[in-house]
C-alpha positions, 0 to 999 in steps of 0.5 A: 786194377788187377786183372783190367786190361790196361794196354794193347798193342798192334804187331805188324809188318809195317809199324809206320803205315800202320800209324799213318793210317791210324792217325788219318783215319781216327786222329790218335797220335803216336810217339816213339819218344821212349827207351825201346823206339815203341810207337804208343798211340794216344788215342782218346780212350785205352791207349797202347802201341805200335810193335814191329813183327818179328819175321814170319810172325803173323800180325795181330792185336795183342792185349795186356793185362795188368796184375799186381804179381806177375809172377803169381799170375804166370803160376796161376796161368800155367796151372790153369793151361795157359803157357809162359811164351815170355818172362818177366821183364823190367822195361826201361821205364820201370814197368814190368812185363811178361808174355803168356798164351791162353789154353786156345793158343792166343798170347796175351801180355802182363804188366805191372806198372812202374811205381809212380813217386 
């Protein structure tokens, strides 16, 4: 669905407290059974996942937002004030990916989803 957001992402210091605590607190459950070693998180309802912090990076919750074009949106972000932070990229899974921030400076992700057969 063009435009929905359709993952999110929590980026932190420490993934694995994080986790624990999550799934404690709320029952999700999480896997790292992936190419990349992300950490998603199932959890009843809009799923996502769990990345590490670069160093110095603050920790935040991230959403992404999928689109049919990525390439298109990026044009059309950056038109709009937006900024390009990552490029698209194919992931391991087929799933295509880009990074962006919004006029006020958040970053925000893009993704189309991998061709299902």
């Amino acid at each position: 669905m063009d435009g929905a957001v359709a993952h999110w992402q929590m980026i932190t210091r420490d993934p694995e407290a994080l986790a624990r605590f999550y799934e404690a607190a709320f029952g999700w459950s999480f896997s790292a059974d992936n190419g990349l070693g992300y950490r998603t998180a199932a959890t009843g309802g809009l799923d996502g996942g769990v990345w590490p912090a670069p160093p110095g990076a603050p920790e935040m919750v991230q959403l992404f937002i999928e689109v049919a074009d990525i390439d298109a949106a990026l044009v059309r972000i950056e038109a709009l004030g937006g900024k390009l932070l990552m490029p698209r990229q194919v992931l391991p899974d087929g799933d295509v990916m880009a990074l962006a921030q919004d006029p006020l400076g958040r970053p925000f992700g893009l993704m189309t989803p991998a061709a299902k057969d």
